[in-house]
N, C-alpha and C positions, 0 to 999 in steps of 0.2 A: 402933238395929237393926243385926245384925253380917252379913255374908255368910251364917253359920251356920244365923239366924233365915230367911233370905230360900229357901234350900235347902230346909230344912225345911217349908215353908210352899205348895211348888209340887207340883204334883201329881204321882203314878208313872204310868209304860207304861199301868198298867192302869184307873187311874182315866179317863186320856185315851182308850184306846179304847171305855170303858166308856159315855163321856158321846157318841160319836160313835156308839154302837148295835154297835158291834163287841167280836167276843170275843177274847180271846188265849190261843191254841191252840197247840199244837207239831205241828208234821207230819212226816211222814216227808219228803218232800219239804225244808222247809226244813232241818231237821235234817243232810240228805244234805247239799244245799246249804253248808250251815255247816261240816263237814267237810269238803267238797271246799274249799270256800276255805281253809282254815287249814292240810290239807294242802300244797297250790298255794303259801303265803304260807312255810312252811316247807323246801316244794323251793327256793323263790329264795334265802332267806339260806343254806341250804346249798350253793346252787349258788355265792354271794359269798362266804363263806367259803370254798372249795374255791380259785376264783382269789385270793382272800388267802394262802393259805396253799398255795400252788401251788409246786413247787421248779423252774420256769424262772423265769429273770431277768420283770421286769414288762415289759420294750420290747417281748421275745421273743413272751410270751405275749400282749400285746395288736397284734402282730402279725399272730399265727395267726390269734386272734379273729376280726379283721379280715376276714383272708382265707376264712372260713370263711362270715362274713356275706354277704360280698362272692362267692361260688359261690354260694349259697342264695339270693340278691340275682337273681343271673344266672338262674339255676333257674327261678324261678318267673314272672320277667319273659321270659323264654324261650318260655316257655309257655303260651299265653291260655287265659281260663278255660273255653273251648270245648276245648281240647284237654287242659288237666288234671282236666276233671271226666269224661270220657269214656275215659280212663285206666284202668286196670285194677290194683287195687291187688297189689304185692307182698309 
């Protein structure tokens, strides 16, 4: 018996929710869902890319990074969540 046979042999998505009394449906909801994440998962490597391929020196720009974490860091610990929910958005 090969890995191949043993594959072959185990049941799909649909068999398993099938014996579980469940149906497999598509929704707008997950669908939405399923886009937003693959979106989301395509902004990050474009955002890694973008510091890969960034034309400041690497010490430079993780640097900045740094300091940019490090204000935003400041920001929000600045700020307790009684006074930044009560905040007025800009």
């Amino acid at each position: 018996m090969t890995i191949e046979d043993i594959l072959t042999r185990l049941p799909s998505k649909a068999d398993l929710l099938n014996a579980a009394g469940l149906d497999n449906r598509h929704t707008f909801n997950g669908d939405l869902l399923t886009a937003i994440g693959i979106f989301g998962a395509g902004m990050m490597l474009g955002a890694g890319l973008a510091l890969l391929f960034a034309p400041k020196p690497g010490e430079e720009l993780r640097q900045e990074i740094a300091e940019k974490f490090n204000e935003v860091n400041r920001r929000f610990s600045s700020e307790g969540p009684e006074q930044s929910s009560s905040r007025p958005l800009a």
